[in-house]
GUNUFI-974311 format. One record per residue (C-alpha): x, y, z; residue in one letter. Coordinates in steps of 0.001 Angstrom, whole numbers, plus 524288, in hexadecimal, padded with zeros to 5 digits. Example, Ala and Ser with C-alpha at 12.3 -4.5 7.8 and 13.67 -1.06 7.14 Angstrom:
2
8300C7EE6C81E78a;835667FBDC81BE4s;
//
This chain:
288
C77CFF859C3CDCFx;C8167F86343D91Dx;C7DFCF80113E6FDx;C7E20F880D3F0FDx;C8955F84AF3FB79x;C842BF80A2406D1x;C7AE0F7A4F3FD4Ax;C8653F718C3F7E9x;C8B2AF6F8140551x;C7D88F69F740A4Dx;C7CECF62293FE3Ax;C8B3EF5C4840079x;C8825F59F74114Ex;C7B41F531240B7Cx;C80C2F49E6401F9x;C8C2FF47CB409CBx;C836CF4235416D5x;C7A29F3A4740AE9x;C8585F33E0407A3x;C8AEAF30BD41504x;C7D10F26B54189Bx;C808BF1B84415C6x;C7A6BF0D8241682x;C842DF01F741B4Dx;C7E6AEF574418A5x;C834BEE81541DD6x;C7F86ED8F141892x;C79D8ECDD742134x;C8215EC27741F9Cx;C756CEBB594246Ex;C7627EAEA041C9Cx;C82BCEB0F2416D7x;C8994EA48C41162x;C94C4EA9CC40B45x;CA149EAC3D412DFx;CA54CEB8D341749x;CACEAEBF2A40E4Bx;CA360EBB9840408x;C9948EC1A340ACAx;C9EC4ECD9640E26x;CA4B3ECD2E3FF53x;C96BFECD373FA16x;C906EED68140555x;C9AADEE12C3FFE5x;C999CEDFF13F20Ax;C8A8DEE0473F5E6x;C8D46EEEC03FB56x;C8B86EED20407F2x;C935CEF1A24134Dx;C9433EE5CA41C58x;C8DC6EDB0A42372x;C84CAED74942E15x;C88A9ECADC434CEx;C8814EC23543F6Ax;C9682EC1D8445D4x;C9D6AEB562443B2x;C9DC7EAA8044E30x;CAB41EA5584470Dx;CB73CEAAB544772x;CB94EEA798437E6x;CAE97EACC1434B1x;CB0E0EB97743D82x;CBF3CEBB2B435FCx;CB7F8EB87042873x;CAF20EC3E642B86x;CB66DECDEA42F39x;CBFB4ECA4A423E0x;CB541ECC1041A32x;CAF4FED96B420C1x;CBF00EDE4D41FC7x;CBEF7ED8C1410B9x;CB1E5EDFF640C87x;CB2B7EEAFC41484x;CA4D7EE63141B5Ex;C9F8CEEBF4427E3x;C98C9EE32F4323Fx;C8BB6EE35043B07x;C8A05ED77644225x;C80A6ECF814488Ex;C7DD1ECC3A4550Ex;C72F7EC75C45D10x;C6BA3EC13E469A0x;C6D31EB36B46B9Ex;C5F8DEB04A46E9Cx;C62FAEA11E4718Dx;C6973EA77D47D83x;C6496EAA0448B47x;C6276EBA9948C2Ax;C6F50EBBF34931Ex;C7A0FEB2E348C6Dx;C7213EB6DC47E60x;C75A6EC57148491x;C84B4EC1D1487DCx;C8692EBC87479BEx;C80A5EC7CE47304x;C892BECFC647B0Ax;C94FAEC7E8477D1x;C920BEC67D469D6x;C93A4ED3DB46A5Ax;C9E76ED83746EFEx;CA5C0ECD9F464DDx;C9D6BED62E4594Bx;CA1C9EE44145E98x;CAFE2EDEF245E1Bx;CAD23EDD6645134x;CAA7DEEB8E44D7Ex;CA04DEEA59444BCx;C9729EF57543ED1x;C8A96EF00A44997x;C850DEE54744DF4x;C7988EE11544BBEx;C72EDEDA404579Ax;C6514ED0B2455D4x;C6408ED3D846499x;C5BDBECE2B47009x;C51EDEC2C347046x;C4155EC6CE46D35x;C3E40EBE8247976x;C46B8EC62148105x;C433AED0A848AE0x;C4405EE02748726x;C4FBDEDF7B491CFx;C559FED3E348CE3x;C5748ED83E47F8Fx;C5D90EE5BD48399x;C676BEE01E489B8x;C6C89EDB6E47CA6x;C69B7EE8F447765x;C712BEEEFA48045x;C7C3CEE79048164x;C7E82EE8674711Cx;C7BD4EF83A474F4x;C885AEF7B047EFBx;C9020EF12947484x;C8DEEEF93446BBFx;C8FEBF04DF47142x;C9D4CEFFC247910x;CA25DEFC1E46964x;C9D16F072A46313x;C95DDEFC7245840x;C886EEFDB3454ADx;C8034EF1DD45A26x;C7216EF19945570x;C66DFEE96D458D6x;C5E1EEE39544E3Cx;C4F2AEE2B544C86x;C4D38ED48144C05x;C4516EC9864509Ex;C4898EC30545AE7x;C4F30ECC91460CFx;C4B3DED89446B0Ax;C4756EE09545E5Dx;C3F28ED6E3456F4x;C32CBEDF4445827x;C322AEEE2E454BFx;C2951EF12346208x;C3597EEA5B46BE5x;C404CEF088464A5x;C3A4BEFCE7465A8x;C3A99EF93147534x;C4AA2EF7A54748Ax;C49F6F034246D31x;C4308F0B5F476F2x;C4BF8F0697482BDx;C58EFF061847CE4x;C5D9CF11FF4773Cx;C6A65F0D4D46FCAx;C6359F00E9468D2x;C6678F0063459FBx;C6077EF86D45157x;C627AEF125446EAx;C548EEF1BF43DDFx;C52D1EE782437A5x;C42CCEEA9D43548x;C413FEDDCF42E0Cx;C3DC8ED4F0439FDx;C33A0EDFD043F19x;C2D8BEDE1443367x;C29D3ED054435C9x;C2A30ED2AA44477x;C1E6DEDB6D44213x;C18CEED5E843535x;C1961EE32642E4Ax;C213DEEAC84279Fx;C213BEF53F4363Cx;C1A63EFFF242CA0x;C1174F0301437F2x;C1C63F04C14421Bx;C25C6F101B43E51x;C2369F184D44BDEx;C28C4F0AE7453BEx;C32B4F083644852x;C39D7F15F74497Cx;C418CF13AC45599x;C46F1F07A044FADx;C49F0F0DF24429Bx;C501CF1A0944ADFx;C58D7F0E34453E0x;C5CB4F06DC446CEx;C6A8BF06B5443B6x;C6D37EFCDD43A54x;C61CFEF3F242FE2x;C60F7EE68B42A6Cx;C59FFEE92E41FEAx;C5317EDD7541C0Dx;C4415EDDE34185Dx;C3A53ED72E41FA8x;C2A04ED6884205Bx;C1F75ED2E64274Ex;C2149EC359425C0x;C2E42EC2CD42680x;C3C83ECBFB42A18x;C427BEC87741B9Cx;C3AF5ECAD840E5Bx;C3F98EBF0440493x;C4471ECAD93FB48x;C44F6ED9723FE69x;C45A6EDB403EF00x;C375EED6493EC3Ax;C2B60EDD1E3E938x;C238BED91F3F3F0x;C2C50EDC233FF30x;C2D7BEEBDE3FA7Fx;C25AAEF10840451x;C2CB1EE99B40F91x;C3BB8EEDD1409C2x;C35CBEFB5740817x;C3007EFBC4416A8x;C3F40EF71B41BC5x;C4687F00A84148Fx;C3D67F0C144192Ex;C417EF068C42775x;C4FE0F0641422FFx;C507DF136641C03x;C49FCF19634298Bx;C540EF152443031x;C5FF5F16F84277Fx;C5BE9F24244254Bx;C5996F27B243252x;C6802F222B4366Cx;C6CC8F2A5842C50x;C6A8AF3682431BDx;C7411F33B443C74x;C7D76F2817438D0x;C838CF26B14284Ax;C81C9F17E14270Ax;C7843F0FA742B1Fx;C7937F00C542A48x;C70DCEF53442478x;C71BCEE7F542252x;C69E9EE0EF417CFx;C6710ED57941F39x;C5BEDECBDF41641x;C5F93EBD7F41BF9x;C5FB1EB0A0414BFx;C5886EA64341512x;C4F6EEA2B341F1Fx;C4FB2EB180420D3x;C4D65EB07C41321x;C42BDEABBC40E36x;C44F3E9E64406DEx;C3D2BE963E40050x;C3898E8865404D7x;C3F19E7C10405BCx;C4B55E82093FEBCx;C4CBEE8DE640805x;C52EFE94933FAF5x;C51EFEA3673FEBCx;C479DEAACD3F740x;C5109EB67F3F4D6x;C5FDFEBAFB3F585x;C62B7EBE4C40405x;C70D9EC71E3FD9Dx;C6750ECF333F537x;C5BF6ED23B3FDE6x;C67ADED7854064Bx;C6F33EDE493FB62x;C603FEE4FB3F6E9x;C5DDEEE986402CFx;C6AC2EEFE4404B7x;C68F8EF68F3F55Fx;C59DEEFB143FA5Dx;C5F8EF02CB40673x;C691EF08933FE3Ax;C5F9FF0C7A3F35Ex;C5680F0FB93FE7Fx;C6216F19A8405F9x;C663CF20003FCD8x;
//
């Protein structure tokens, strides 16, 4: 039977935009040990399309990195944060000044674990907005992460920032909530869609009620807690897709303490590298 033209044509414009969404999905070097052309050696044979790092405070180091991200062909988010050690204003000149050194960088974002919990609504926007300035004077995404400790460590005061600053993008990484609010947030959809609709980039780690990191996101008992994440995730990834082709995640399961280890020898109760490398084959499987 023959297909109809304009049939064929809306079948071609279909699969054509299908395959255009894409997933990009960077590696924590969080506990890495290795040097870093190893590392990057292994996160690319892994299948993965760069890294998430803190930036280097030596200049070595800095040369060593970009050397490997030229060898492997690796993209780079990095890090940066809120010195909380720091009176409000100099902890505000640093993360200023930390950066403007990243921008020059030209990486694919930056990540920020912004503001202090103890600070005030006003304090912490002033770190919010001066990441916003940079970021819009360098044309480089720079997103702010749901974490403890920080201005968004509860779901009720980011959705606060939210409401008063129109160009905040976030970083969801759902797994301290979780904890945060000893649940797994199934009640809370209505508050959670403004963050899931200002979410431009996941760490997709797993947590639960007890604790931000299940031991092993492959076992039995921690199915409904994976399952409950990558409902979050595909909300989001799917939503971004109807206006943007690639979306990116980083797998980011820690080591040990993050980890959980068992006594006296502190030996690690699973493989940090494989929790990582699961999650990134479940969002695959899962966005397909």
């Amino acid at each position: 039977m023959r297909i109809p033209l304009v049939l064929s044509i809306f079948l071609v414009v279909l699969y054509t935009n299908a395959q255009e969404k894409k997933l990009e999905f960077y590696q924590t070097d969080w506990g890495r040990q290795t040097s870093w052309d190893a590392f990057c050696e292994k996160t690319k044979a892994a299948g993965y399309d760069g890294i998430e790092v803190w930036y280097p405070t030596e200049l070595q180091s800095k040369l060593d990195l970009k050397r490997a991200l030229d060898q492997y062909s690796l993209k780079v988010i990095f890090l940066a944060g809120t010195n909380k050690s720091l009176p409000f204003e100099e902890a505000l000149i640093r993360y200023t000044e930390n950066l403007m050194r990243l921008v020059e960088f030209n990486p694919a974002a930056i990540n920020c674990h912004t503001g202090n919990d103890f600070y005030t609504f006003e304090q912490n926007k002033a770190f919010i907005d001066a990441a916003n300035k940079l970021a819009k004077e360098h044309d480089i995404p720079i997103y702010h992460e749901t974490h403890r400790g920080r201005f968004s460590y509860n779901l009720p005061d980011t959705k606060k920032h939210l409401d008063a600053i129109p160009d905040l993008k976030l970083t969801l990484d759902i797994s301290h909530w979780m904890v945060v609010h000893e649940s797994l947030l199934e009640n809370q959809d209505v508050l959670l869609e403004e963050v899931l609709n200002r979410t431009h980039h996941i760490h997709a780690r797993v947590g639960h009620a007890e604790g931000p990191q299940v031991n092993d996101p492959e076992a039995p008992e921690w199915k409904k807690a994976v399952d409950r994440h990558l409902d979050i995730w595909e909300k989001v990834i799917r939503d971004k897709w109807k206006t943007q082709d690639v979306f990116t995640i980083t797998t980011e399961f820690g080591p040990a303490n993050y980890m959980p280890t068992l006594p006296y020898t502190r030996v690690p109760v699973a493989d940090q590298w494989k929790a990582n490398v699961y999650m990134m084959t479940k969002l695959k499987e899962r966005m397909k």
